[in-house]
C-alpha positions in Angstrom: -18.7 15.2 20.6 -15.4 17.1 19.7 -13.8 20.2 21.1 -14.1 22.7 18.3 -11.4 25.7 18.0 -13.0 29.2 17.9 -11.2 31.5 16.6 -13.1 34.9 18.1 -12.3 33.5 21.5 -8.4 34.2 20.4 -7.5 38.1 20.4 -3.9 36.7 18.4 -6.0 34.8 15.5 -5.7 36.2 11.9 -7.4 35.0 8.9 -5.6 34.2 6.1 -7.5 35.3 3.0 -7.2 33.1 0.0 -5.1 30.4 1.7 -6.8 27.0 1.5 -5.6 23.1 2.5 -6.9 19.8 1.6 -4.8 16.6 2.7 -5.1 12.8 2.1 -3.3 10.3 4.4 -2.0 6.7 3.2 -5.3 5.2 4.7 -7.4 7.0 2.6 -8.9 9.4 5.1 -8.8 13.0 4.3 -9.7 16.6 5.3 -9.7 20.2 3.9 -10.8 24.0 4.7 -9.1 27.5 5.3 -6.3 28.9 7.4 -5.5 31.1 10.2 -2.7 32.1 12.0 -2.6 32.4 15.7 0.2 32.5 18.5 0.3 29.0 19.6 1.8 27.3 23.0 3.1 24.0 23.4 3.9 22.6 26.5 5.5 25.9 27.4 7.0 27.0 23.9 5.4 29.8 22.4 5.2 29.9 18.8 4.3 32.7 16.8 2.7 33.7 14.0 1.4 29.8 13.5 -0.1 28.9 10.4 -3.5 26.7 11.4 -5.8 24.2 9.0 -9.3 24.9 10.0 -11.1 22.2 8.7 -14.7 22.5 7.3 -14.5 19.3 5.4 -13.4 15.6 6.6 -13.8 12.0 6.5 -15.1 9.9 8.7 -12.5 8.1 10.3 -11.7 11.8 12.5 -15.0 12.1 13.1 -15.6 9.2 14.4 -12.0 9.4 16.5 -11.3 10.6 20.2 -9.0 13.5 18.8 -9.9 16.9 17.8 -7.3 17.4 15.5 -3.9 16.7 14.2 -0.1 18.5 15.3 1.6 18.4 12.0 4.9 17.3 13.0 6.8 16.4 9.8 8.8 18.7 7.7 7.4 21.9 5.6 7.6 20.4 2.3 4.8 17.8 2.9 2.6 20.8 4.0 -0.5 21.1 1.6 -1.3 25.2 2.1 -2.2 26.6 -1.3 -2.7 30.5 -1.6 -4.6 31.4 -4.7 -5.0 28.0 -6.4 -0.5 27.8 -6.0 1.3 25.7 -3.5 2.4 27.6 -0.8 3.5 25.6 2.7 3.4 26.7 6.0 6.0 26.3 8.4 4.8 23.6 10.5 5.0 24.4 14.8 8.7 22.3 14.6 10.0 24.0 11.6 8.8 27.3 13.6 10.0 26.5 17.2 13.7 26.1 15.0 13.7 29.2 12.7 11.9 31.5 16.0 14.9 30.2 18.0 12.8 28.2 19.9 14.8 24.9 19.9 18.5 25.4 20.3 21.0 23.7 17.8 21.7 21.3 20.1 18.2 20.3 21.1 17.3 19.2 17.4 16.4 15.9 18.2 13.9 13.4 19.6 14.3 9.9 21.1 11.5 7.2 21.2 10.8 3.1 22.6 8.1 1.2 22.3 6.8 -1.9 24.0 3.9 -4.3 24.1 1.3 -3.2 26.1 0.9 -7.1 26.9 4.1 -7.1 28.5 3.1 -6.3 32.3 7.1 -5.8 33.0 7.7 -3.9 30.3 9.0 -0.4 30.3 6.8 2.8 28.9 6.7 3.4 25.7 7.7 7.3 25.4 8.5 9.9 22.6 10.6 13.2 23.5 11.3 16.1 21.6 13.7 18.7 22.1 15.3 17.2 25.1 16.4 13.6 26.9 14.6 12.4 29.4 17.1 9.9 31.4 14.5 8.5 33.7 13.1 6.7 30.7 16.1 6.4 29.0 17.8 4.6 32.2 14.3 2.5 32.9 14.1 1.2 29.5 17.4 -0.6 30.2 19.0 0.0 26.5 21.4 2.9 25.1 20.0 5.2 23.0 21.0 4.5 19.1 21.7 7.7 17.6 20.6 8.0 13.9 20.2 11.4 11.5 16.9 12.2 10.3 16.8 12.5 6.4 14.5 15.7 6.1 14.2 15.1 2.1 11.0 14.0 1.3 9.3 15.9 4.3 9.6 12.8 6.4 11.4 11.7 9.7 13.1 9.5 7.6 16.7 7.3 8.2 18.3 4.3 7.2 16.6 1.1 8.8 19.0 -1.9 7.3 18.2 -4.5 9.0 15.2 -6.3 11.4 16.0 -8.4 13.8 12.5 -11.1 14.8 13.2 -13.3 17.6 16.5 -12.7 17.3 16.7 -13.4 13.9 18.5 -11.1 11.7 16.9 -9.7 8.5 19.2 -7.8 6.1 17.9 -5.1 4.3 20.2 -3.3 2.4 19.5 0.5 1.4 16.0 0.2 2.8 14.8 3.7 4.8 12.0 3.8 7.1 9.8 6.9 8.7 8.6 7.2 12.3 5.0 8.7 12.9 3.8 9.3 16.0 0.4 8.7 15.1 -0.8 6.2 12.3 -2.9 3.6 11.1 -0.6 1.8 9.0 3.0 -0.2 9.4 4.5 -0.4 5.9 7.3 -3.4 5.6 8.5 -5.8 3.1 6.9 -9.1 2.1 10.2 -10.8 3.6 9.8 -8.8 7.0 5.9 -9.9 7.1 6.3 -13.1 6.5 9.4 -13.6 9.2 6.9 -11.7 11.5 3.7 -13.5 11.3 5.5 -17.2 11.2 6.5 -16.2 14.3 3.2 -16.1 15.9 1.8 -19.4 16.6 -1.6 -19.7 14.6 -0.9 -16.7 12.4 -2.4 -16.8 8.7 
């Protein structure tokens, strides 16, 4: 029931000989297989040369799923490419679309919201990259709150300290947090669950 890439309907693909990947997630799914590299266009950017996991092996959970694969947005370091049994990671299409000039200095950044679905007047939830969209922006009704990304660890990563739940302030000093734009698990303190699930009536 998926949409499977083949690579001899691409005159751009290249095999990579001896270049493998294998990758396990927090929720203990998991996948692995070879690599190619093949021009690749997203939503109008062209990026070349990009290094692509062709799985052969994976669990359940994607096959069972509605997607046909993953866009590796996080940061090079996090990549699991080996080449001859040694670690060896591929720029990922972000870390490309920057070093191929694709994404000007300026255009280094992404903005996101999100909202309960439950919430019939609520605003749309929206991630952008490389640019501001000030429709949403203005609809949303809020200023944007600028933070820097903390490429370290491979993550989106930045300094989250403090929650706020019902309007109740949580300090949380030196805490970080990541954004993912496609997970199956929130990570938070026990002080932050607790605060968040005694707000909803009839929550154990």
């Amino acid at each position: 029931g998926h949409t499977v890439f083949d690579p001899s309907k691409s005159s751009t693909f290249k095999k990579l000989t001896n270049e493998t990947w294998k990758i396990s997630y927090g929720d203990g799914s998991s996948a692995s297989g070879d690599c190619g590299s093949d021009q690749v266009n997203i939503g109008g950017v062209v990026v070349q040369n990009q290094t692509g996991e062709l799985a052969s092996t994976l669990a359940q959970q994607f096959a069972q799923g509605t997607g046909d694969g993953l866009l590796g947005l996080a940061y090079p370091t996090i990549n699991t490419v080996m080449s001859n049994g040694a670690s060896t990671p591929a720029n990922t299409p972000v870390a490309n679309m920057i070093s191929q000039g694709d994404i000007p200095k300026d255009s280094q950044l992404f903005t996101s919201a999100f909202y309960s679905e439950r919430d019939a007047a609520s605003p749309q939830s929206f991630y952008t990259f490389g640019y501001i969209d000030q429709d949403l922006v203005a609809a949303s009704g809020s200023d944007i709150a600028w933070t820097d990304i903390d490429s370290s660890q491979g993550f989106w990563m930045f300094s989250s300290a403090s929650t706020s739940i019902n309007g109740q302030a949580i300090s949380q000093a030196g805490n970080t947090a990541i954004a993912d734009t496609g997970t199956t698990l929130a990570l938070m303190s026990d002080q932050v669950c607790e605060a968040l699930y005694n707000a909803i009536p009839g929550a154990k």
